[in-house]
C-alpha positions as CSV (number, residue, x, y, z in Angstrom):
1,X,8.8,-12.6,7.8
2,X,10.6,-11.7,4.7
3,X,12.8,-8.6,3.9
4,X,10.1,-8.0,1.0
5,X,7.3,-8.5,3.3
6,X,9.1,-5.8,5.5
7,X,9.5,-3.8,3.0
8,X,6.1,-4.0,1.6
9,X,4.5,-3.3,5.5
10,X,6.6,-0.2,5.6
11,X,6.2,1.1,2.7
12,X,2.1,0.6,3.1
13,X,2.3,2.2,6.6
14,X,4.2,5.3,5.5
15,X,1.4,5.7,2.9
16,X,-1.1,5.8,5.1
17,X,0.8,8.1,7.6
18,X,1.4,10.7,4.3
19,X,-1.7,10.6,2.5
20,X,-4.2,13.6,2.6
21,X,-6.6,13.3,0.7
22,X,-9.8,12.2,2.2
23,X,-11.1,9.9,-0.3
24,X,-8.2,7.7,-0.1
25,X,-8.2,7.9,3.9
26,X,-11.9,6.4,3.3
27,X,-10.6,3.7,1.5
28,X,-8.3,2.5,3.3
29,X,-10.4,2.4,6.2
30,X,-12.9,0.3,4.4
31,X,-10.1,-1.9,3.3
32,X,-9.0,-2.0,7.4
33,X,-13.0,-3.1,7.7
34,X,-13.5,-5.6,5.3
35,X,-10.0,-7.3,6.0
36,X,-11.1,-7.6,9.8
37,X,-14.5,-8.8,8.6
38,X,-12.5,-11.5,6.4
39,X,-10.5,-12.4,9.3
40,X,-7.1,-11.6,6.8
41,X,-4.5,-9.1,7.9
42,X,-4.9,-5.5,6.2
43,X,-1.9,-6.0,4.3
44,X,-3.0,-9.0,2.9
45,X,-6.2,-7.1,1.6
46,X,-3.7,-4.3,0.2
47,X,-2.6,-7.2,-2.1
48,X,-5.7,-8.7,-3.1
49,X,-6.6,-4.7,-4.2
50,X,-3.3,-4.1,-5.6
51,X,-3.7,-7.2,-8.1
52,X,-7.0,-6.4,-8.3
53,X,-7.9,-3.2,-8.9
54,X,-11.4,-3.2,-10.0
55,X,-13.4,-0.5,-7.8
56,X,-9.9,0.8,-6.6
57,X,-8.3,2.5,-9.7
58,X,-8.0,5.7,-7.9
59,X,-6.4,4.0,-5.2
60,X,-3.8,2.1,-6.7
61,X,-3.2,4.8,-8.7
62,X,-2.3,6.6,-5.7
63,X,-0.3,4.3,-4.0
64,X,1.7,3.8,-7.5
65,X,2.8,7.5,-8.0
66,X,3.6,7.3,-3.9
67,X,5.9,4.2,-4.7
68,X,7.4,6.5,-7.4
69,X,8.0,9.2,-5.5
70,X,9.8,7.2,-3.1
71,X,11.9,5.6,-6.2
72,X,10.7,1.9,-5.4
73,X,10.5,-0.4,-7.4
74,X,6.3,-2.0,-8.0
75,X,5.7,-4.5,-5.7
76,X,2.4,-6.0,-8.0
Protein backbone atom coordinates (compact mmCIF):
# COMPACT_ATOMS: atom_id res chain seq x y z
CA UNK A 1 0.00 0.00 0.00
CA UNK A 2 1.07 3.52 -0.72
CA UNK A 3 1.78 6.44 1.76
CA UNK A 4 -1.13 8.25 -0.13
CA UNK A 5 -3.31 5.41 0.12
CA UNK A 6 -2.55 5.55 3.94
CA UNK A 7 -3.12 8.73 4.09
CA UNK A 8 -6.27 8.71 2.24
CA UNK A 9 -7.68 5.51 4.71
CA UNK A 10 -6.89 7.67 7.66
CA UNK A 11 -8.05 10.46 6.81
CA UNK A 12 -11.57 8.81 5.63
CA UNK A 13 -11.69 6.79 8.94
CA UNK A 14 -11.24 9.92 11.15
CA UNK A 15 -14.12 11.35 9.22
CA UNK A 16 -16.27 8.94 9.90
CA UNK A 17 -15.22 8.68 13.60
CA UNK A 18 -15.95 12.80 13.85
CA UNK A 19 -18.91 13.36 11.95
CA UNK A 20 -22.36 14.09 13.59
CA UNK A 21 -24.63 14.73 11.68
CA UNK A 22 -27.01 12.11 10.91
CA UNK A 23 -27.51 12.47 7.32
CA UNK A 24 -24.07 12.06 6.52
CA UNK A 25 -23.71 8.92 9.02
CA UNK A 26 -26.63 7.60 6.57
CA UNK A 27 -24.61 8.01 3.73
CA UNK A 28 -21.86 6.58 4.46
CA UNK A 29 -23.50 3.59 5.63
CA UNK A 30 -25.22 3.20 2.28
CA UNK A 31 -21.91 3.72 0.70
CA UNK A 32 -20.46 0.75 3.32
CA UNK A 33 -23.71 -1.23 1.59
CA UNK A 34 -23.39 -0.74 -1.84
CA UNK A 35 -19.47 -1.20 -1.86
CA UNK A 36 -20.08 -4.77 -0.13
CA UNK A 37 -22.88 -5.34 -2.62
CA UNK A 38 -20.19 -4.39 -5.47
CA UNK A 39 -17.75 -6.69 -3.90
CA UNK A 40 -15.08 -3.25 -3.94
CA UNK A 41 -13.56 -2.13 -0.68
CA UNK A 42 -15.48 1.07 0.93
CA UNK A 43 -12.67 3.18 0.20
CA UNK A 44 -12.65 2.39 -3.16
CA UNK A 45 -16.43 3.49 -3.32
CA UNK A 46 -15.33 6.82 -1.35
CA UNK A 47 -13.39 7.49 -4.64
CA UNK A 48 -15.82 6.54 -7.20
CA UNK A 49 -18.24 9.34 -5.05
CA UNK A 50 -15.56 11.71 -4.57
CA UNK A 51 -15.01 11.99 -8.45
CA UNK A 52 -18.28 11.61 -8.84
CA UNK A 53 -20.43 13.55 -6.96
CA UNK A 54 -23.68 13.35 -8.49
CA UNK A 55 -26.44 12.44 -5.63
CA UNK A 56 -23.59 13.14 -3.02
CA UNK A 57 -22.97 16.99 -3.20
CA UNK A 58 -23.73 17.32 0.40
CA UNK A 59 -21.39 14.71 1.17
CA UNK A 60 -18.43 15.72 -0.55
CA UNK A 61 -19.09 18.86 0.51
CA UNK A 62 -18.68 17.67 3.87
CA UNK A 63 -15.76 15.66 3.68
CA UNK A 64 -14.03 18.78 1.71
CA UNK A 65 -14.50 21.48 4.46
CA UNK A 66 -13.30 18.32 6.97
CA UNK A 67 -10.14 17.97 4.71
CA UNK A 68 -9.79 21.81 5.27
CA UNK A 69 -10.15 21.83 8.65
CA UNK A 70 -7.52 19.39 8.98
CA UNK A 71 -5.21 21.69 6.50
CA UNK A 72 -4.91 18.80 3.80
CA UNK A 73 -4.33 19.12 0.77
CA UNK A 74 -7.69 17.46 -1.88
CA UNK A 75 -7.08 14.20 -2.56
CA UNK A 76 -9.77 14.32 -5.91
Amino acid sequence: MTQWEEDFIRLVDSFVAETKDPKILEEIAQLDRESRLLGISFYDMYCVVLQDVKGHQNFVAEFRTYMSLKKVKPVF
